[in-house]
N, C-alpha and C positions, 0 to 999 in steps of 0.2 A: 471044536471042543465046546461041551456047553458049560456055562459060569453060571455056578448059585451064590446067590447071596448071603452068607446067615450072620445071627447074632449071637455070641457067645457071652455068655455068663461065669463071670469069675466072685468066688465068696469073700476073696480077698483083692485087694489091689496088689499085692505084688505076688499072686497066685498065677505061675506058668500054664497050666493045665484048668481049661471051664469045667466047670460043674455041670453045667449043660448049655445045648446048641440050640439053635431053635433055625428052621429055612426062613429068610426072609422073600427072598423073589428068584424066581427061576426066567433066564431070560425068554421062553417058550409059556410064562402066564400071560394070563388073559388081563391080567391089572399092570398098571405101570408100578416101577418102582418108587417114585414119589407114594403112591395110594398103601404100596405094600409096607411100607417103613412108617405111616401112620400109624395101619394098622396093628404096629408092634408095641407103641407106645404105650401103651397099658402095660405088657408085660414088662417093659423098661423100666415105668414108675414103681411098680409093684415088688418087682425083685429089688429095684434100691430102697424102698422101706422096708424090706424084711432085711437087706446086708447093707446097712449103711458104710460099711468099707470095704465092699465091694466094688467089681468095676463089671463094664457092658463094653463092648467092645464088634465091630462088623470086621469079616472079611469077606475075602472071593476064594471061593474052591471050585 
């Protein structure tokens, strides 16, 4: 079974349902996970200055 990574963007903090997903790393890239989870950190920052009570949250699917 193959595991991706993603990060989920919620508007609210106590919002069930993200607003949107975004892939973080598929375990079949060519980058490691440390490299790929950087590279999200701009969207990270970015979406919590537009929802400051908002939350970010990773899982595995």
């Amino acid at each position: 079974m193959i595991k991706r990574f993603f990060i989920r963007f919620f508007a609210d903090k106590d919002a069930k349902i993200p607003v949107n997903s975004e892939l973080v790393f598929d375990r079949n890239a060519d980058v490691t996970m440390d490299e790929a989870v950087k590279a999200t950190s701009v969207d990270i920052l970015t979406w919590m200055s537009q929802y400051p009570n908002g939350k970010v949250d990773f899982v595995w699917l």
